[in-house]
LUMMI-389586 format. One record per residue (C-alpha): x, y, z; residue in one letter. Coordinates in steps of 0.2 Angstrom, whole numbers, plus 5000, padded with zeros to 4 digits. Layout:
<pts>
   xx   yy   zz code
    X    Y    Z    A
...
</pts>
This chain:
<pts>
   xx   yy   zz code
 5738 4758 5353    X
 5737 4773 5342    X
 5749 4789 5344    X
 5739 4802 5347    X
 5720 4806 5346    X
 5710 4815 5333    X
 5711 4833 5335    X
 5693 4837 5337    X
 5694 4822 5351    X
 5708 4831 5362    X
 5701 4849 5360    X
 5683 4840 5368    X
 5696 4833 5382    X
 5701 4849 5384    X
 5686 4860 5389    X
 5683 4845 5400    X
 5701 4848 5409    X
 5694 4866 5409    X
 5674 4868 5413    X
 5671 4872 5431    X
 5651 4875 5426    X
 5645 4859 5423    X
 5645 4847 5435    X
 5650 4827 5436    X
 5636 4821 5429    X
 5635 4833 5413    X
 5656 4832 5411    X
 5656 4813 5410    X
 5639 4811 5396    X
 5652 4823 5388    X
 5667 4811 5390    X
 5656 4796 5384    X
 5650 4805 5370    X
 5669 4810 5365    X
 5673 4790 5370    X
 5660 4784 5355    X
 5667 4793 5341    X
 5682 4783 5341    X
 5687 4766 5335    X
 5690 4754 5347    X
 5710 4755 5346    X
 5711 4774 5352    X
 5701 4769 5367    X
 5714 4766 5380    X
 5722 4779 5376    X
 5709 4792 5377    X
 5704 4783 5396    X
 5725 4790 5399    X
 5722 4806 5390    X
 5706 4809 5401    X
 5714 4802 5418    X
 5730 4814 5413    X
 5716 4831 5412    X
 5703 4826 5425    X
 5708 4821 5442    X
 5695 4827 5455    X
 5679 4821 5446    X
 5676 4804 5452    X
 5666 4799 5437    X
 5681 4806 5424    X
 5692 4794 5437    X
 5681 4779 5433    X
 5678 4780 5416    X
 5696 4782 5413    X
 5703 4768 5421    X
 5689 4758 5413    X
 5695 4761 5397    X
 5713 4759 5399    X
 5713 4746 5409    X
 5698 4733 5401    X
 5704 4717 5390    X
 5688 4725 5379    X
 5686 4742 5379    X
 5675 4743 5367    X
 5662 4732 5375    X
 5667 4740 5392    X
 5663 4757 5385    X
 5645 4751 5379    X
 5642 4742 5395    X
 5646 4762 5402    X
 5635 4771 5390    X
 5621 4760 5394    X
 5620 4760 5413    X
 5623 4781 5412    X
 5607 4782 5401    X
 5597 4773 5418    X
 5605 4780 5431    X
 5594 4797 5433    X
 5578 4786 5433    X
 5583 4772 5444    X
 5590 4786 5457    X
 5572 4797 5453    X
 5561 4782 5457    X
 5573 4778 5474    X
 5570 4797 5479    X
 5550 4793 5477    X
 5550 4780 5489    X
 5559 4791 5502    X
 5553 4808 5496    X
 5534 4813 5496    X
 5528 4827 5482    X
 5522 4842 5486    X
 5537 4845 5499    X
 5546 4862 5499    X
 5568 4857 5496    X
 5583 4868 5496    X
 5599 4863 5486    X
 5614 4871 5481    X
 5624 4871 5463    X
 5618 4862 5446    X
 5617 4845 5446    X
 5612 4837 5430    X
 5604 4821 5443    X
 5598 4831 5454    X
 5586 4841 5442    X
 5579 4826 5433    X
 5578 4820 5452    X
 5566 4835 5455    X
 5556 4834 5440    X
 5552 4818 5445    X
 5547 4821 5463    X
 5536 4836 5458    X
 5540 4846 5474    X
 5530 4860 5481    X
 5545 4873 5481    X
 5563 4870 5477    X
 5574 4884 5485    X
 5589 4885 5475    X
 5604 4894 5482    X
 5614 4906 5469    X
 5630 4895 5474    X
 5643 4906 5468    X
 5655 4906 5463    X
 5648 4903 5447    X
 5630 4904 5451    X
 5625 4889 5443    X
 5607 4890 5455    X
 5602 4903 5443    X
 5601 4890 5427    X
 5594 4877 5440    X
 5579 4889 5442    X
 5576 4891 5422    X
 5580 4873 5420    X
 5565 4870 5431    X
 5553 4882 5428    X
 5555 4873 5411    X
 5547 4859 5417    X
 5536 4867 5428    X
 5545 4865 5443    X
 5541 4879 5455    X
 5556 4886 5461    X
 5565 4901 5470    X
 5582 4906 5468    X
 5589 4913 5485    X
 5606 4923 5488    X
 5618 4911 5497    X
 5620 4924 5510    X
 5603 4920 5514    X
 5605 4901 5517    X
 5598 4902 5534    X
 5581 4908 5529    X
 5581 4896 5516    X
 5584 4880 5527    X
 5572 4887 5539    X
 5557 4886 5523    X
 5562 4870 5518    X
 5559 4853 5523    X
 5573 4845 5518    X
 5588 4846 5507    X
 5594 4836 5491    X
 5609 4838 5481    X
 5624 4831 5470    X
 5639 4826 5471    X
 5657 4825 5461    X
 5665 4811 5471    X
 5660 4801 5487    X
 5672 4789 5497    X
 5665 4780 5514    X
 5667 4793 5525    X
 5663 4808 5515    X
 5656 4817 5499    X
 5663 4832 5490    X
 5651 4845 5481    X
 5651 4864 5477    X
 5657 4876 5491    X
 5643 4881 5504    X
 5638 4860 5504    X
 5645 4859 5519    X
 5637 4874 5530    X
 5617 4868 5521    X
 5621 4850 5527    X
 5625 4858 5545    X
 5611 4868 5544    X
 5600 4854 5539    X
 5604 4843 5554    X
 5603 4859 5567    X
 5586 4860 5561    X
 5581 4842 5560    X
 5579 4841 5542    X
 5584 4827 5532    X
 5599 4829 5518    X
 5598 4819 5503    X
 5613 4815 5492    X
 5609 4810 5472    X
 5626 4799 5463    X
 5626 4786 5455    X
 5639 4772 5457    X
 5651 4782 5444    X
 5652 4794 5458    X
 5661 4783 5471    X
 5679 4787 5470    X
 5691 4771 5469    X
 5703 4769 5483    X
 5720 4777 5481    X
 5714 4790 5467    X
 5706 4802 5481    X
 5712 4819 5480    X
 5705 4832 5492    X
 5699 4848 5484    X
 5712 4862 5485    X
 5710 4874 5500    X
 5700 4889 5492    X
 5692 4882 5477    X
 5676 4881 5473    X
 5674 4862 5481    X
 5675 4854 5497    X
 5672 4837 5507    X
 5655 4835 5519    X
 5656 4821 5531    X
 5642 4807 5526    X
 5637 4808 5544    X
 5627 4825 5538    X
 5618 4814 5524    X
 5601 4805 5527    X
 5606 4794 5513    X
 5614 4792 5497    X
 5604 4789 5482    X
 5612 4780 5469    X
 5608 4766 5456    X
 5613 4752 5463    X
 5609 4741 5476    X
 5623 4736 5486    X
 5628 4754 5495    X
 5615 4769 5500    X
 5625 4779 5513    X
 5622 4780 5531    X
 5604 4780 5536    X
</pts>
């Protein structure tokens, strides 16, 4: 193993340690990107570096261990590379079998899945929440408008009204154990709004998503994440087959 990693390499793992904008999805392309600029030598101990920066982001978690722990990183970090360029299309064609077009859908924060999720589903309306802090709906809007997605963004104050005009709800996630999934703050009071009402809460991660046991850490009181039971969820879509979440 190698001493240290190329500069240009540690000041990427550093906006990664940093960034609270971009969410799992987007932060671990990044990381695999980083990964693939190296030579095969460096890559355990850029799966350490990355553990060391990036805790609370189950796919950071699983790529990282991936790396420092395979016999073959190398080949391990292909295997990765390959199975993240699918994952958006095999969870887009799942939500088509469960999802009809033309249906109105409210969802909170920026997820890269979820948007390539909607694009694919060609909804009626998507009402997307501000979320602040951060306010991440508001490039969720552009993002879809950009592909001719009709949507709406709606102050989070007014999340009641917005549950009330949707059918159903979709969103992301950063990390999902078995009993729960954790997201942007306000996840929790849409999912519990969604159930009041009868509407069905849909949750797109794929399988880097799932958190490996004994690395779970619970978001810190006040921060901009938190835990929502998987009792609240309809179903999990991911790209696997083995695991979809309560029904």
């Amino acid at each position: 193993m190698m001493g240290s990693l190329p500069e240009e390499v540690e000041r990427g793992l550093s906006l990664i340690a940093s960034d609270t904008t971009n969410g799992a999805a987007e932060l671990h392309r990044r990381a695999l990107a980083l990964a693939s600029r190296l030579p095969p030598e460096f890559l355990p101990l850029y799966g350490e570096e990355l553990l060391r920066g990036r805790r609370d982001m189950a796919p950071l978690v699983n790529l990282a261990l991936a790396l420092s722990r395979s016999k073959n990183p190398a080949e391990e970090l292909t295997r990765l590379v390959s199975r993240a360029e699918r994952a958006a299309e095999v969870i887009a064609a799942k939500a088509r079998e469960v999802i009809a077009p033309g249906r109105r859908l409210v969802t909170i924060s920026r997820s890269s899945t979820v948007l390539a999720v909607l694009t694919a589903l060609e909804p009626g309306l998507v009402l997307a929440l501000e979320s602040l802090p951060g306010g991440e709906g508001r490039r969720l809007v552009e993002e879809l408008g950009e592909s001719g997605v009709p949507a709406e963004l709606v102050p989070d104050e007014d999340l009641v009204t917005a549950v009330e005009r949707a059918e159903l709800g979709l969103c992301g996630a950063d990390a999902v154990t078995e009993r729960l999934f954790v997201n942007k703050v306000g996840t929790r009071a849409l999912a519990e709004r969604l159930r009041e009402r009868g509407g069905p809460l849909f949750v797109a991660a794929d399988r880097t998503k799932f958190m490996p046991g004994g690395y779970y850490t619970p978001p810190a009181p006040g921060g901009l994440f938190e835990e929502i039971p998987l009792p609240l969820v309809e179903r999990v879509l991911d790209d696997d087959d083995d695991w979809h979440g309560p029904r």
